[in-house]
N, C-alpha and C positions, 0 to 999 in steps of 0.2 A: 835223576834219582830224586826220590820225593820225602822228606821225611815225615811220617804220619802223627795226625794231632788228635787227641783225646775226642775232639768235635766229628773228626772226617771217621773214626772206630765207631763214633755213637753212628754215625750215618749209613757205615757198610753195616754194623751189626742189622740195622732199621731195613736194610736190603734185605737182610737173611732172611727177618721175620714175616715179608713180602713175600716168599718163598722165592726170590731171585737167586741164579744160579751164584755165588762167590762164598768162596772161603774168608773165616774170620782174620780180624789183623788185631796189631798192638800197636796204642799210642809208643811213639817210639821205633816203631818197625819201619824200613828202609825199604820203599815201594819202586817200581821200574818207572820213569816217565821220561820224555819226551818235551823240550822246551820250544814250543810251537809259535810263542811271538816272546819279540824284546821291547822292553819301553825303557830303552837307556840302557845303561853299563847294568844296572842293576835288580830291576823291575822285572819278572818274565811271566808270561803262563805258561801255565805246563800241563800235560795231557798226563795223567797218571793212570797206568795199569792196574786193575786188580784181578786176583786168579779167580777163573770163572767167571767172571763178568764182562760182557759184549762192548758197553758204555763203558767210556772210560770218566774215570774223576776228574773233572776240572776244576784245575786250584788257579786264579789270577790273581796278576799282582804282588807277587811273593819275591820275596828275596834268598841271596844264595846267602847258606850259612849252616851250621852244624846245632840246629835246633830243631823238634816238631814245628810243619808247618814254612819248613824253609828249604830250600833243594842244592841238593849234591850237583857240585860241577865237575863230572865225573870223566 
């Protein structure tokens, strides 16, 4: 789980106006992802889903923690 940052909303919104298929999000909103490498106890990438979109977001480098921008160890 991924939690969404003001930066990655400007970015899906910037999709919509692309006319790419996905639905809008909220800085704040608690996205589905996938932690696809680790770099230590702490560090991971994560592959984040969003609805309607084929590509997924990738967020590297991120820490776990209960902030935008940081991922559910769920």
């Amino acid at each position: 789980m991924y939690i969404c940052t003001e930066e990655d909303k400007q970015y899906i919104d910037k999709l919509r106006e692309d006319n790419k298929p996905v639905n809008p999000v909220m800085a704040g909103q608690i996205l589905p992802g996938i932690v696809v490498a680790e770099w230590g106890e702490t560090c991971k990438n994560v592959s984040v889903f969003l609805d309607g979109q084929i590509e997924p977001l990738w967020k590297t480098s991120i820490s776990e923690g209960n902030i935008p921008g940081s991922y559910l160890n769920v």
